[in-house]
C-alpha positions as CSV (number, residue, x, y, z in Angstrom):
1,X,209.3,-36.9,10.0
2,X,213.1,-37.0,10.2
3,X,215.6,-37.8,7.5
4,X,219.0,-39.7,9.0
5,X,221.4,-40.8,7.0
6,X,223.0,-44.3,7.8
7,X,225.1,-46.6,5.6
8,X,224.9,-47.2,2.0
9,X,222.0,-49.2,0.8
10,X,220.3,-48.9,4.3
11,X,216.4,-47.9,4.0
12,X,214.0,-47.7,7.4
13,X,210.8,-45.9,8.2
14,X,210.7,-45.6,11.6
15,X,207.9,-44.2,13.3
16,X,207.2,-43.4,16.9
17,X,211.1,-45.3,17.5
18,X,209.4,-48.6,16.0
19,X,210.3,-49.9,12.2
20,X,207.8,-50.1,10.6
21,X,209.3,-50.9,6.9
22,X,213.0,-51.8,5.7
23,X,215.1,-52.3,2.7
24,X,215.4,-56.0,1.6
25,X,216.6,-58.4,-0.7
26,X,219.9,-59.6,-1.8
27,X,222.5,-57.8,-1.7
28,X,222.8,-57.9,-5.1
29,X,219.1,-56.7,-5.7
30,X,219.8,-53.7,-3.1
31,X,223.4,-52.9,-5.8
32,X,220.3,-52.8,-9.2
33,X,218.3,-50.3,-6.9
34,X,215.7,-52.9,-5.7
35,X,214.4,-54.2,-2.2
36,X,212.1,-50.7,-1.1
37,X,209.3,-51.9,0.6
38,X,205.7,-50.9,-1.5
39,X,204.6,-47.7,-0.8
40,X,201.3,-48.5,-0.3
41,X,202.2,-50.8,2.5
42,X,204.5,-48.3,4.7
43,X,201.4,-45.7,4.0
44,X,198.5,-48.2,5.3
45,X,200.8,-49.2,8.3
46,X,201.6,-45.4,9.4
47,X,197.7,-44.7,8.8
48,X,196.8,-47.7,11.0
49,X,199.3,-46.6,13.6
50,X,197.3,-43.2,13.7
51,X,194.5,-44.6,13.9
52,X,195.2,-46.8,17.2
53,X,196.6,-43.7,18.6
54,X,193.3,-41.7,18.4
């Protein structure tokens, strides 16, 4: 894992140079603090990417 910073308000997981989850929304949703992709989701989609790997 490695953190890089970008612009304000910008929010990937990338994994293996592929993204794989993003920020979202409006841009006024991003400004409340909304928009992050569910947790669950970015952790099933790295698991399943490990798994087509093995």
């Amino acid at each position: 894992m490695k953190r890089q910073f970008g612009s304000l308000g910008q929010f990937d997981v990338i994994v293996d140079g592929k993204v794989i989850a993003s920020r979202g929304g409006s841009m006024l949703k991003k400004i409340l603090g909304g928009g992050f992709p569910d947790p669950e989701e970015v952790i099933a989609k790295i698991e399943d990417l490990q798994k087509q790997k093995a």
